[in-house]
Backbone bond lengths (Angstrom), bond angles and torsions (degrees), N, CA, C in turn:
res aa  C-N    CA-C-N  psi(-1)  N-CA   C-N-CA  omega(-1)  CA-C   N-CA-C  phi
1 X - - - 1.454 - - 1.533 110.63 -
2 X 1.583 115.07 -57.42 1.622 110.18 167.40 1.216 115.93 -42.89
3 X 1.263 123.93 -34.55 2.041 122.47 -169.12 1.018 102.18 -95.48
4 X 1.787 149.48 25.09 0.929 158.69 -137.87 1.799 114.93 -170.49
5 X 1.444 99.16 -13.25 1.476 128.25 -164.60 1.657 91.75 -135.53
6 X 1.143 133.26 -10.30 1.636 122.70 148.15 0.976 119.37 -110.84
7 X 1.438 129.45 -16.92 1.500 135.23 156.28 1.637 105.48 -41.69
8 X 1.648 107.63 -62.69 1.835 89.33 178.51 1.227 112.62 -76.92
9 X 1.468 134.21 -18.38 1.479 122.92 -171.43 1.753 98.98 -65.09
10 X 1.159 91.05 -43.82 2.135 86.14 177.66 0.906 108.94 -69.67
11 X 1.338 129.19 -37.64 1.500 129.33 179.17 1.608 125.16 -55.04
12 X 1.243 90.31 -23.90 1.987 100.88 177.55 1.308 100.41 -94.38
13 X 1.557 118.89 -36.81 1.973 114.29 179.93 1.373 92.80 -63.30
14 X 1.637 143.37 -30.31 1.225 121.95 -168.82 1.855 111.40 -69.40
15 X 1.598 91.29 -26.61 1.999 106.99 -172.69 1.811 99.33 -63.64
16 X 1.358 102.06 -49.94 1.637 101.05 175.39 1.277 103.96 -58.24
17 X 0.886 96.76 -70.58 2.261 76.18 -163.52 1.466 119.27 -68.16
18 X 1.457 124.82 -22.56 1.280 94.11 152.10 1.341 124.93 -88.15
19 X 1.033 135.45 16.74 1.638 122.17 156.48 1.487 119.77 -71.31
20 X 0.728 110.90 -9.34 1.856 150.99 -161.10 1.327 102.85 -83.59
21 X 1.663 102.09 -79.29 1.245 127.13 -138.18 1.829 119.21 -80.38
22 X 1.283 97.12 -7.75 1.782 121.68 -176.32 1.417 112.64 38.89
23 X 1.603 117.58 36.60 1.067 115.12 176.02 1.790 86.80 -110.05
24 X 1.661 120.52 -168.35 1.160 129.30 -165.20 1.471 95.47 -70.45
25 X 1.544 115.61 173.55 1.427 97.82 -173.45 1.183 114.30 -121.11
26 X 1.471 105.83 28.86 2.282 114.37 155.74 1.236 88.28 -138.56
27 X 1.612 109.41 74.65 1.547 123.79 137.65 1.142 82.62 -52.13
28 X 1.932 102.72 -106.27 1.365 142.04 -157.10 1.455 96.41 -15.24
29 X 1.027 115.28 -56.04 2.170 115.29 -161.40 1.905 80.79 -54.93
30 X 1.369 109.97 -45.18 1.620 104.27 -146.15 1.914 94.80 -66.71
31 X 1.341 101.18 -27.90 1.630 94.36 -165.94 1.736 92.01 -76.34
32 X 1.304 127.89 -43.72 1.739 127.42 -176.75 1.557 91.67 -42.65
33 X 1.312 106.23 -89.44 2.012 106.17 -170.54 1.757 113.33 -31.02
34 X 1.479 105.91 -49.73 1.559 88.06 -167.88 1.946 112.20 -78.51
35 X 1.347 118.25 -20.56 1.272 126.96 158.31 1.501 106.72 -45.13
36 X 1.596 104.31 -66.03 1.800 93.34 -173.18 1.110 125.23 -49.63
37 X 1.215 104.84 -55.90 1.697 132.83 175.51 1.714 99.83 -52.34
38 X 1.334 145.83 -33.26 1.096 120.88 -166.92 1.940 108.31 -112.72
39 X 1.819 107.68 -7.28 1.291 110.93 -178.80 2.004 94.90 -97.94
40 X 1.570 127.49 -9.86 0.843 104.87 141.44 1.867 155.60 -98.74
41 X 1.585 84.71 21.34 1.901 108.57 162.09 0.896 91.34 -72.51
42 X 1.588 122.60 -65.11 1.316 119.31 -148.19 1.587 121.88 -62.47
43 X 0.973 112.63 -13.17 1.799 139.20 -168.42 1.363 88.61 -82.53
44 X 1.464 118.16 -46.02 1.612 114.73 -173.85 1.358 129.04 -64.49
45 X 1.436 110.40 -37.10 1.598 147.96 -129.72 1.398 81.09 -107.48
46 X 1.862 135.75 -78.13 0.989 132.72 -147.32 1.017 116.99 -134.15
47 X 1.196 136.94 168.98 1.895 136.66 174.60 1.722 100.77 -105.85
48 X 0.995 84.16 -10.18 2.137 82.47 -161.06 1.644 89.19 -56.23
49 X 0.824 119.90 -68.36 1.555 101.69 173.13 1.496 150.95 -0.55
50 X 1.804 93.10 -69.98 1.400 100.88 -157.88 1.388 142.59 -5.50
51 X 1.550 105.83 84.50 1.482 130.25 176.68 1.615 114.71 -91.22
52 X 1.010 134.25 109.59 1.007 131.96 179.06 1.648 129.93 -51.93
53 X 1.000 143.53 142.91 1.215 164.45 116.37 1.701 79.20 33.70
54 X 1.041 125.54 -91.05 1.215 142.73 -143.67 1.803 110.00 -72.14
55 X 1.647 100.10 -25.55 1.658 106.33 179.65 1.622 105.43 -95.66
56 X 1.752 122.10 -29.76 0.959 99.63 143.40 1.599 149.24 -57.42
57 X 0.933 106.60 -3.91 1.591 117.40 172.42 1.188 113.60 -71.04
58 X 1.605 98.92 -67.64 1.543 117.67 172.28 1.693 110.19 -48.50
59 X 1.105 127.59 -50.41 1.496 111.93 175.41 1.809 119.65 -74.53
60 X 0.996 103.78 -16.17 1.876 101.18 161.19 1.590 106.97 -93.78
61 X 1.248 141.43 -0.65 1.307 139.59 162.53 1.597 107.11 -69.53
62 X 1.598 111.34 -48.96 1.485 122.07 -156.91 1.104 98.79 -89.48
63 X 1.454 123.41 -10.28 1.276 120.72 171.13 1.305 144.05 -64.51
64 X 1.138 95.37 -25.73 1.706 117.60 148.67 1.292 126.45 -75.03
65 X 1.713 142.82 22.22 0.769 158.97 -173.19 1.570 103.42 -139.21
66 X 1.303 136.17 6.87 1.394 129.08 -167.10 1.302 95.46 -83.65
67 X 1.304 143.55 -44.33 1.536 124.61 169.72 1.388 116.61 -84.84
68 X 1.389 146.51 -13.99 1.482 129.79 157.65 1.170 118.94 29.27
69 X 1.649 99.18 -76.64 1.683 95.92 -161.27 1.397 92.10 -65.52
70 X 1.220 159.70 16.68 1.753 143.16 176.50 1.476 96.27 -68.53
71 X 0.968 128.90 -3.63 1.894 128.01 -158.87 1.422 95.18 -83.08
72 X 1.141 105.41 -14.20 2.289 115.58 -160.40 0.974 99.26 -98.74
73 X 1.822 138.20 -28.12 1.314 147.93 158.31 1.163 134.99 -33.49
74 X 1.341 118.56 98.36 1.354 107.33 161.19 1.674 129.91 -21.55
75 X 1.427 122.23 112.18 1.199 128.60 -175.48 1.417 110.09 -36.90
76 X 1.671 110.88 -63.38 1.483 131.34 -177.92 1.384 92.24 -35.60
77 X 1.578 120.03 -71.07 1.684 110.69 -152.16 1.385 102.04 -58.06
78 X 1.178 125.30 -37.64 1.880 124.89 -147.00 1.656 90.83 -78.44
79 X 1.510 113.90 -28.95 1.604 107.30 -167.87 1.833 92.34 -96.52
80 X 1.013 114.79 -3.97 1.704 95.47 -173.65 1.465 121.93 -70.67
81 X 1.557 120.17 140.69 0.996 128.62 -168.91 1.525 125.08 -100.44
82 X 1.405 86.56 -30.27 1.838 96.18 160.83 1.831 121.41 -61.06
83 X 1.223 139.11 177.42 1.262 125.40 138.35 0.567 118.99 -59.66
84 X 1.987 115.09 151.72 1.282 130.04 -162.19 1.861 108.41 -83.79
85 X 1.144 130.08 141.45 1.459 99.30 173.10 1.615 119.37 -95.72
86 X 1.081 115.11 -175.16 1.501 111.79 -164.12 1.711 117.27 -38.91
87 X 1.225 113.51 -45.99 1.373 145.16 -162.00 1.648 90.53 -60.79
88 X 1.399 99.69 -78.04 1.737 118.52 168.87 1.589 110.09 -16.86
89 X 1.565 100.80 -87.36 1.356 116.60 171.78 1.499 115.87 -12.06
90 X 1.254 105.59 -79.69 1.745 123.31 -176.05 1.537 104.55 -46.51
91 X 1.106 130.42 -43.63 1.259 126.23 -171.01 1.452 106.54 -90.50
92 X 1.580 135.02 -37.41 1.328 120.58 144.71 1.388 122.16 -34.59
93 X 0.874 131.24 -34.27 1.622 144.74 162.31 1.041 123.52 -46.74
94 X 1.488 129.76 -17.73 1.804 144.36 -150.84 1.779 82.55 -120.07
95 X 0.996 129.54 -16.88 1.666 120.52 -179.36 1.307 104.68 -57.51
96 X 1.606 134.65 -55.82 1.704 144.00 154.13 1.332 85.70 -4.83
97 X 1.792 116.11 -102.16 1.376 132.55 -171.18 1.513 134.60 -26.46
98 X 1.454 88.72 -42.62 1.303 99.21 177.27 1.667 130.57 -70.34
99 X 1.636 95.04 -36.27 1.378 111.76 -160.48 1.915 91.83 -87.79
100 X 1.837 115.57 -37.99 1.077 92.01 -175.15 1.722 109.24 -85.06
101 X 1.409 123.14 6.75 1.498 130.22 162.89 1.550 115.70 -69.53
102 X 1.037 90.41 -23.95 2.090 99.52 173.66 1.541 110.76 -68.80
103 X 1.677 109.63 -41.02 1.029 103.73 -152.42 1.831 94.23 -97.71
104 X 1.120 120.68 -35.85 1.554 117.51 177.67 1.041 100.68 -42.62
105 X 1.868 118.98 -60.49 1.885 101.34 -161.56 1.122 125.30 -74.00
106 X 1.636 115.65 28.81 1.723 125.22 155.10 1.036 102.63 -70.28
107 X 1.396 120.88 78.90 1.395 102.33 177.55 1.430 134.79 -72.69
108 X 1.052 98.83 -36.54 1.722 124.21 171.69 2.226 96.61 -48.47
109 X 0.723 139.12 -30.44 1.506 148.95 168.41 1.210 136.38 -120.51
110 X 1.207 104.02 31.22 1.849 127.83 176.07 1.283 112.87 -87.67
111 X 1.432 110.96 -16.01 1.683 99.73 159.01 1.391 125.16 -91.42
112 X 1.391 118.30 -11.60 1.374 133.35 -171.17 1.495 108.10 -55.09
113 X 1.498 132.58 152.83 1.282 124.05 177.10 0.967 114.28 -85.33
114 X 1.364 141.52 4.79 1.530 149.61 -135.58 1.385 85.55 -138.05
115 X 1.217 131.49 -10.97 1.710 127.25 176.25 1.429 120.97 -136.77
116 X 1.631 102.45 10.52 0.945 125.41 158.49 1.693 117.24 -80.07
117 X 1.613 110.85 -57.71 0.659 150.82 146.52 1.782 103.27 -12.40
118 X 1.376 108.93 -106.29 1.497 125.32 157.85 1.527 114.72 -30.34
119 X 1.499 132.46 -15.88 1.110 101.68 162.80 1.758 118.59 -97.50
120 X 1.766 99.71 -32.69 1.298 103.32 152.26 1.614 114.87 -12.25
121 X 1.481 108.16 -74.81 1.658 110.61 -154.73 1.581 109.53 -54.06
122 X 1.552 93.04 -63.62 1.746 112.12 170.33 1.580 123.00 -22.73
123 X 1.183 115.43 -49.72 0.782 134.26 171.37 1.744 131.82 -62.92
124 X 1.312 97.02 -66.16 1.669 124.43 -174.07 1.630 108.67 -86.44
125 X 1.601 139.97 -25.09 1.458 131.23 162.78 1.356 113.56 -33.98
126 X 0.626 131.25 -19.34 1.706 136.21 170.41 1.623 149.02 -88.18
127 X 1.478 73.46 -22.14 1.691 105.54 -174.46 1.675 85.09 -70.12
128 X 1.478 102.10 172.37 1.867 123.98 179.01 1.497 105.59 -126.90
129 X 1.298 102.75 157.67 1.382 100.51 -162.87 1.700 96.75 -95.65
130 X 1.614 111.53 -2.34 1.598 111.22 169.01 1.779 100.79 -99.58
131 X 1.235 127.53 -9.10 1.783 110.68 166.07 1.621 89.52 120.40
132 X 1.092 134.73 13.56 1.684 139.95 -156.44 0.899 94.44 -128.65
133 X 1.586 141.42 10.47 1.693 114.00 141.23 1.512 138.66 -83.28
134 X 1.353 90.58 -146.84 1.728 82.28 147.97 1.681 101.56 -171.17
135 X 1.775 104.52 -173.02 1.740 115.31 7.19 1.298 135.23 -119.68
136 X 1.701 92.12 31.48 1.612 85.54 156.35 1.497 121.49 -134.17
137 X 1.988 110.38 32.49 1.307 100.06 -170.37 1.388 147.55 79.66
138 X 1.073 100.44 -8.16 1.461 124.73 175.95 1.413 104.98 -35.40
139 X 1.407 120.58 119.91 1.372 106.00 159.56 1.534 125.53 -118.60
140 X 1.539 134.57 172.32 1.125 135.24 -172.99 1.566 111.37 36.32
141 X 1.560 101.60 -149.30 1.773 109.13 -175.87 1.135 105.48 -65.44
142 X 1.520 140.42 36.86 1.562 128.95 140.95 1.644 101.73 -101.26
143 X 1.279 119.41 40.88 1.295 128.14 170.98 1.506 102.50 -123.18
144 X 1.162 110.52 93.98 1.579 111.64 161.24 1.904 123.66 4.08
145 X 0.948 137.05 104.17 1.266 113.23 -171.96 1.808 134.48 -67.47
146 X 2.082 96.43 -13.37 1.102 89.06 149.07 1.466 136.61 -90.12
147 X 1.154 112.84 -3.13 1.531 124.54 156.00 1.434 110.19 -48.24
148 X 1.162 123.32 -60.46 1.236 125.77 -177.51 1.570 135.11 -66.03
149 X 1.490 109.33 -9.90 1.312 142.44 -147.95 2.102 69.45 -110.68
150 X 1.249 116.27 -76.92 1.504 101.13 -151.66 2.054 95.61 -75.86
151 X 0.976 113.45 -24.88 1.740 101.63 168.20 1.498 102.85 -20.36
152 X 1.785 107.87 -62.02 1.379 87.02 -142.29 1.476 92.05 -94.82
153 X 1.386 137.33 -19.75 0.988 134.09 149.17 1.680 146.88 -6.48
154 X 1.750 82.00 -53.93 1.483 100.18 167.54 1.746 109.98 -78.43
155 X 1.271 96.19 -42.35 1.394 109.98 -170.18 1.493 104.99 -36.85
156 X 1.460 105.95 -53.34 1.424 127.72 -163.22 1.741 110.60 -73.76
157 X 1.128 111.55 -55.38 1.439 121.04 162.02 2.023 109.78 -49.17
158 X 1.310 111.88 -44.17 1.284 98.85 -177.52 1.604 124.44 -78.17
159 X 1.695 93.50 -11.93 1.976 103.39 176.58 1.502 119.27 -72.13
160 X 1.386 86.62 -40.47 1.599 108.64 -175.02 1.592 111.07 -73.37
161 X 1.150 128.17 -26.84 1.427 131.24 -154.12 1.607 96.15 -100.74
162 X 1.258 88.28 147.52 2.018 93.30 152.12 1.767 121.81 -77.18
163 X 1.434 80.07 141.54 1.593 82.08 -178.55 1.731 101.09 -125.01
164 X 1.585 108.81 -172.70 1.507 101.70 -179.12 1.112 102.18 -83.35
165 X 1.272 130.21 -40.78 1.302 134.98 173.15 1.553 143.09 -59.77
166 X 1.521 111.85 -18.30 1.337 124.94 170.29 2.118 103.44 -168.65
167 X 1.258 95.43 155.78 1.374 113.40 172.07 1.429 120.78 -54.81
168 X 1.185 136.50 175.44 1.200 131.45 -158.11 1.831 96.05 -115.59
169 X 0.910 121.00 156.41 2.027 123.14 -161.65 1.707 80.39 -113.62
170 X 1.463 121.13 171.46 1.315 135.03 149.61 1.106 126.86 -77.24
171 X 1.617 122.84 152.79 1.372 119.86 176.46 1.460 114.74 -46.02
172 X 1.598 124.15 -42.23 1.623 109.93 168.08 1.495 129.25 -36.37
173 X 1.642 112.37 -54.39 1.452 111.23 -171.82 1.631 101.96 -62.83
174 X 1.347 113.16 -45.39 1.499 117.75 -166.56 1.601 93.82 -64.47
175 X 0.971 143.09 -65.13 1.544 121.62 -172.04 1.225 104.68 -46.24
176 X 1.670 132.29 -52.00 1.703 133.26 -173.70 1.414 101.63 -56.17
177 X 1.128 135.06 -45.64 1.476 131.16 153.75 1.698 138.67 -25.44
178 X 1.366 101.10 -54.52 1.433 115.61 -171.51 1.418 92.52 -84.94
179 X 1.482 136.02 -68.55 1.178 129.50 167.38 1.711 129.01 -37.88
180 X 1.492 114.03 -16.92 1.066 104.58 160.51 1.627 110.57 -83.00
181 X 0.955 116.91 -15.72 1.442 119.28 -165.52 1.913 101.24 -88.36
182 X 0.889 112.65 -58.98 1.261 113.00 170.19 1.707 124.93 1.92
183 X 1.680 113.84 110.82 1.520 108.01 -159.80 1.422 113.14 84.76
184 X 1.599 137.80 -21.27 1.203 133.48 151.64 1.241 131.30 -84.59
185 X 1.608 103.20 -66.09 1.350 98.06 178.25 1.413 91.73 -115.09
186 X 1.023 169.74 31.57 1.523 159.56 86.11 1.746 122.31 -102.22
């Protein structure tokens, strides 16, 4: 009944931010599946890891929380269809901050790993795996690994999908994509 009673409590934080978020509205589901689906390759693939059973959970839970802070966004920018201009940009940029500023002033559960975890993501989806994100640059394994897990996640969900701004590519280009990226931005 408790795991059933945070299933909808996340399930409604997913309704807030995408009502929000003016992207399609099973991002979030799309970033949970391709997180699971790609932190359990990774379970296959390597040991360097070893995340438990239980921290993988926690990083496909928080994973639906990687844009949060978009709630602090100007409506206009999050729905705009033009490019953003510089100004725009930068403050699209404060969603990181924001979303992992939501989650620190839990204070009462700031030691928990599950909001540790969750602020990790909030925070770090942005970062590059060469030090060229933000917002603080982070590069390589000083990037949270579930940070890094929804990078490409999103990445992948955002190639594939329709947006207002352009059509959605096939899973081919989007793999030729991420693999070009590989060592940059993941």
């Amino acid at each position: 009944e408790k795991e059933k009673n945070n299933r909808m409590l996340i399930g409604m934080l997913e309704q807030v931010i995408e009502y929000r978020n003016g992207e399609s509205g099973i991002h979030v589901s799309h970033i949970k599946i391709l997180t699971e689906m790609l932190l359990d390759k990774l379970m296959q693939k390597t040991d360097k890891y070893n995340l438990s059973w239980s921290q993988r959970m926690m990083i496909i839970t928080s994973s639906a929380l990687h844009d949060i802070g978009k709630v602090g966004i100007e409506e206009k920018i999050i729905n705009k269809t033009e490019k953003l201009t510089e100004e725009e940009s930068n403050e699209m940029k404060m969603h990181t901050l924001i979303g992992a500023g939501m989650i620190e002033n839990l204070d009462e559960y700031k030691d928990e790993e599950l909001m540790q975890i969750a602020y990790g993501i909030c925070r770090g989806h942005h970062e590059r795996y060469d030090g060229k994100g933000y917002p603080n640059g982070r590069k390589g394994c000083d990037i949270p690994i579930g940070a890094r897990i929804i990078a490409i996640c999103d990445s992948i969900d955002a190639i594939t999908s329709n947006r207002c701004y352009r059509r959605a590519h096939d899973f081919a280009y989007c793999y030729q994509e991420i693999r070009k990226n590989l060592g940059t931005m993941y």
